[in-house]
Every structure is written in C-alpha cells, then in structure tokens.
C-alpha positions in Angstrom: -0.1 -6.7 -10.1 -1.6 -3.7 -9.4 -2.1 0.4 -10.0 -2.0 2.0 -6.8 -5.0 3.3 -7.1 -7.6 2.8 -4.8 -10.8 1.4 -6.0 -12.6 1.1 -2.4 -12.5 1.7 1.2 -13.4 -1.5 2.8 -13.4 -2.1 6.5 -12.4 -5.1 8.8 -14.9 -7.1 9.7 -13.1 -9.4 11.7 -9.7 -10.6 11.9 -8.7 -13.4 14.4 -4.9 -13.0 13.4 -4.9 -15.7 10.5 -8.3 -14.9 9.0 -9.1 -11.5 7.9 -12.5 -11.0 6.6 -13.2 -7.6 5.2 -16.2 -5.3 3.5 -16.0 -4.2 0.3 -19.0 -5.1 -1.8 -17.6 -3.4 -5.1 -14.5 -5.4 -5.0 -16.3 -8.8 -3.7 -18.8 -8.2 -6.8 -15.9 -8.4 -9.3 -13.7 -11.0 -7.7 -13.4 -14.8 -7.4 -11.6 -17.0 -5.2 -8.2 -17.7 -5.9 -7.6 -13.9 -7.2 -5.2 -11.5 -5.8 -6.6 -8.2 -3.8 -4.7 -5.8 -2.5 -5.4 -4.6 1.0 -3.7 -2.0 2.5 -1.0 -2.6 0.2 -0.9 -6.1 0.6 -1.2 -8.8 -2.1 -3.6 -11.3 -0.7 -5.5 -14.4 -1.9 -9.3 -14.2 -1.5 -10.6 -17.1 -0.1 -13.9 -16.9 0.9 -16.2 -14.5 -1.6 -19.6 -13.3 -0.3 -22.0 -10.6 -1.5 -19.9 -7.5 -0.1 -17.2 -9.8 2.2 -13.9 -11.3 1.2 -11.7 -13.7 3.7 -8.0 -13.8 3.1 -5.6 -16.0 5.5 -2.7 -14.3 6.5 0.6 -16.4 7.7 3.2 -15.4 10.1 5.7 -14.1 7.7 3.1 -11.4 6.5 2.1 -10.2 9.7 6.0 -10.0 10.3 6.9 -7.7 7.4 3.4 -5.7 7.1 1.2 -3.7 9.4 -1.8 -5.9 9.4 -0.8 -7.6 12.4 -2.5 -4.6 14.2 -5.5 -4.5 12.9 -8.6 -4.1 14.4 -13.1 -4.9 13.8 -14.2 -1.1 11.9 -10.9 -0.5 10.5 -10.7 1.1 7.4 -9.0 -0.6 5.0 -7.6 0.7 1.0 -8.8 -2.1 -1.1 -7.3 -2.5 -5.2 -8.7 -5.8 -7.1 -5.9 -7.2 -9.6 -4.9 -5.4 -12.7 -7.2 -7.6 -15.7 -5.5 -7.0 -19.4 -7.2 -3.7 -21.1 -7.3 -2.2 -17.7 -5.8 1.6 -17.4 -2.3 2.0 -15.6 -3.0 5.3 -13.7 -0.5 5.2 -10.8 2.3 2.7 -11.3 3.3 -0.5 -11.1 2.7 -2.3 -7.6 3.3 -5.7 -6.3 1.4 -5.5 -3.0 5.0 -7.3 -2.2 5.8 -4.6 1.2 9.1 -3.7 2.0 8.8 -2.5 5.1 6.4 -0.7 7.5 6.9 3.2 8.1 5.4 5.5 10.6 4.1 8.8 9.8 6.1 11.0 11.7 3.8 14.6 11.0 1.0 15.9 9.3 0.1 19.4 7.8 -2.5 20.7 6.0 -2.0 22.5 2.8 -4.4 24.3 1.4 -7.5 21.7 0.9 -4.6 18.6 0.8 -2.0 17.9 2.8 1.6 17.3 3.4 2.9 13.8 5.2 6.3 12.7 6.5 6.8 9.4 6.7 10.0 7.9 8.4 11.0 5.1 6.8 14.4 2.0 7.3 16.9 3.2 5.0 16.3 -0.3 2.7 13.4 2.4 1.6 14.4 5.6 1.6 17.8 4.4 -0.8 15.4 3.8 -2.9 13.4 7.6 -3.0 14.0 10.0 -5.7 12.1 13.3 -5.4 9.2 13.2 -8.2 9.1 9.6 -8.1 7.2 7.0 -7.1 5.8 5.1 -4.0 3.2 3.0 -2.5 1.9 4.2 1.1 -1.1 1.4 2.2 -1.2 0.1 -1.2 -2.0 4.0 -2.4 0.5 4.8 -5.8 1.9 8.5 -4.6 4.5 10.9 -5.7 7.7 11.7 -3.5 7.5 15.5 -2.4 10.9 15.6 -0.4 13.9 13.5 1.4 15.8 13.5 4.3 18.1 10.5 5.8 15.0 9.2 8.1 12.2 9.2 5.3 10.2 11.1 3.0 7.3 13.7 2.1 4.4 13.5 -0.3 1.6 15.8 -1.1 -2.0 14.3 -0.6 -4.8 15.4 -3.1 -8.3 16.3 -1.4 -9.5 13.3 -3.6 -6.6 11.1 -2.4 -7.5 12.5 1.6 -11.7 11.3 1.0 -11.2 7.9 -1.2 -8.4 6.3 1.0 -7.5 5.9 4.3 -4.6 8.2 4.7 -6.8 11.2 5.2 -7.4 9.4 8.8 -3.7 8.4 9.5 -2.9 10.1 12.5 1.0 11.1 13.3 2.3 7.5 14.3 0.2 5.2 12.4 2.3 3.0 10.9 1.7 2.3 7.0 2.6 -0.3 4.3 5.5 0.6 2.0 6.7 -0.6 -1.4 9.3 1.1 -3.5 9.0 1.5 -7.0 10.1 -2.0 -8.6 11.9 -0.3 -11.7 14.4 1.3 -8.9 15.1 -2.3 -7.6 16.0 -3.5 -10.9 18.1 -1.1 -12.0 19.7 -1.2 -9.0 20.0 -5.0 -9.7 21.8 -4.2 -12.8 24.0 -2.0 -11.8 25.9 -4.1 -9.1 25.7 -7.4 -11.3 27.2 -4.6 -14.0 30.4 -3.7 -11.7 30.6 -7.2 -10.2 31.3 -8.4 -13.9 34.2 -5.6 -14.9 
C-alpha cells in the first residue's frame, strides 16, 4: 500500500522490456528484496537492490494495462517505497494496482502551478467526483473538474519540481488509479440492489 506521495524522482537505467532497473538511491537505501515499490504508479517487487539501483521484472500483463511498456534509458520516473506501520498517510490510499492509462490531453499554467486535463476510459472517469481523489503516475492528487472524456487537477509548484508531471507534455500518457473507497462502495451498492 501506499500514500501517493512521491518520495523520489528516480530515472530508468535500463529496461530490456522484462527487466527494469532504475536509480533512486534514497529509496534503494531503505528497501530490501522482496518489498513493494511503486514506480510510476505501479506496484512492483524489487528484485535486485544495489547502492542507488533497484531491478523489478515486469510481465506481459503489466506492460498491457500500464504505461511502462514505453519506457525509455534517462526517463524520469515517480518512485514511493511501501507504507511501513507509524508511517504518515498524507495523500490517500493507493494500490499501485492501475486501472488504466490516460493521456494528457492540455496543459496551462496557472499562476506558479498548473492546470492538467487528462482524458481518461470511462471505467475512470465513473469513478471521478470533483474534490476527490486520484492517482496520476503513482502521484495522490485532487480532482479539479469533469467532463464525459476525463478530468482536471490543479498542480502545486512543489508537486510540478518533486514529480514528473511537471515534464508531461500534452500526450504523454500517465498511470491511473481511482480512489479504492469509490470501488467499494460501488461494490456495495449493486450487491445491495441485487439482493432486494
């Protein structure tokens, strides 16, 4: 599980399309093979730990629902170690479990921040409430605005220099996740009306 709150910028340092090794010396310090990192929104397994590397293998059925498939040697990358017990909750809850890959459709700057689009399937957007919550590249953000074909959110100059969505240029696409608490109450709400 994890926050949604960014705790490095790492970069790729190579990824052969199963094994993606990437640097981020803070987060290599702290973790251990076997734990969960998320990168770029992304729950994966560390495999390989070095002094400021970590190697995670990535299988078919990730690169089919996530945008990883496309990435490239210098990319930047948001990287979020594992919630630990004691730690503080300051975005929301996150699987690194991606529903589906969106595309920024514009960009505009906003005083020192900035506003994004991002179009989105509707299996995402259903799930959207202005004020609430979503995960762009594994980044916990706030929902600005709707329309049918995505959604808006408002990016912090701290959010724009400690993450890589201050370089996501219109048409990147980017890692989504929906807020799990909307999924479950959606749950029990049809298993509700199924029953009556």
């Amino acid at each position: 599980m994890f926050t949604g709150i960014v705790r490095e910028m790492g970069n790729v340092a190579a990824f052969d399309g199963s094994r993606l090794v990437v640097v981020a010396p803070e987060t290599a310090a702290g973790v251990s093979i076997g734990d969960s990192v998320s990168v770029a929104g992304v729950c994966l397994t560390v495999v390989e730990a070095g002094d400021d590397r970590l190697a995670f293998d990535v299988v078919p059925e990730t690169l089919s629902r996530t945008a990883l498939g496309r990435l490239e040697a210098g990319e930047g990358l948001n990287v979020e170690p594992s919630l630990r017990v004691g730690d503080q909750l300051g975005g929301h809850v996150v699987q690194g479990h991606v529903d589906a890959v969106g595309r920024v459709r514009s960009t505009e700057p906003e005083g020192d921040g900035r506003r994004v689009w991002v179009d989105a399937p509707e299996d995402v957007v259903r799930y959207c409430i202005e004020k609430g919550s979503i995960a762009v590249d594994g980044v916990s953000l706030t929902v600005a605005a709707l329309d049918d074909d995505g959604f808006e959110v408002a990016l912090i100059p701290h959010t724009l220099a400690v993450t890589t969505l201050g370089a996501r240029a219109v048409g990147a696409r980017v890692n989504l996740e929906v807020d799990l608490v909307a999924k479950y109450v959606e749950r029990l709400l049809v298993h509700d009306r199924s029953e009556t």
